[in-house]
C-alpha positions in Angstrom: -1.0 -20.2 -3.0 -4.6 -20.3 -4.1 -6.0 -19.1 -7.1 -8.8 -16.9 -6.1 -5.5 -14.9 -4.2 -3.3 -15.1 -7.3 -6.1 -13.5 -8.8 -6.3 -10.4 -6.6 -2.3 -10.0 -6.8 -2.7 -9.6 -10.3 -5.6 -7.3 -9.9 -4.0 -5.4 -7.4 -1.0 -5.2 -9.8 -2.8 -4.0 -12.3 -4.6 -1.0 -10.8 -1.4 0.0 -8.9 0.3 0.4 -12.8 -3.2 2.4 -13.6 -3.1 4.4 -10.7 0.6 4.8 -10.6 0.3 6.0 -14.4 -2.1 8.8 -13.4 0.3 10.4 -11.1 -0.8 8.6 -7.9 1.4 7.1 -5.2 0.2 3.6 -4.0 0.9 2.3 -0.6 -0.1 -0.9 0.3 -0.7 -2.7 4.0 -2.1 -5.6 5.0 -4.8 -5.3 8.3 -2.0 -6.8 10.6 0.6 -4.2 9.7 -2.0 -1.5 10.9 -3.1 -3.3 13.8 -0.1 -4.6 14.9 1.7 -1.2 14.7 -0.1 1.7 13.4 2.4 4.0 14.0 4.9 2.6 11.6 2.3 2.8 9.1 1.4 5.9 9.4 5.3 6.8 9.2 5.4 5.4 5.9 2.7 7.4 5.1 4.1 10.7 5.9 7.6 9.9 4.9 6.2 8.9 1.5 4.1 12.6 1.1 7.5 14.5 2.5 6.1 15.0 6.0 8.5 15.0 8.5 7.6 12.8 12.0 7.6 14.1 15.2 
């Protein structure tokens, strides 16, 4: 791994804890995962706010 990309992990890391601690849920995806299949995504989304799929 590089370190300019160990860099944003940590970062990332970080403002998911911050976030986190405010009460927020954090979902991450990477731009493949929504291109290759959207709809699996989104699933995650909706399963993760209580939101049944149709």
């Amino acid at each position: 791994m590089n370190k300019g990309y160990q860099i944003r992990r940590r970062i990332d890391h970080q403002v998911t804890e911050k976030l986190e601690s405010m009460g927020y849920i954090v979902l991450r995806f990477w731009e493949h995962e929504i291109n290759g299949n959207l709809n699996e995504c989104v699933n995650k989304v909706t399963a993760k706010a209580g939101f049944q799929g149709s």
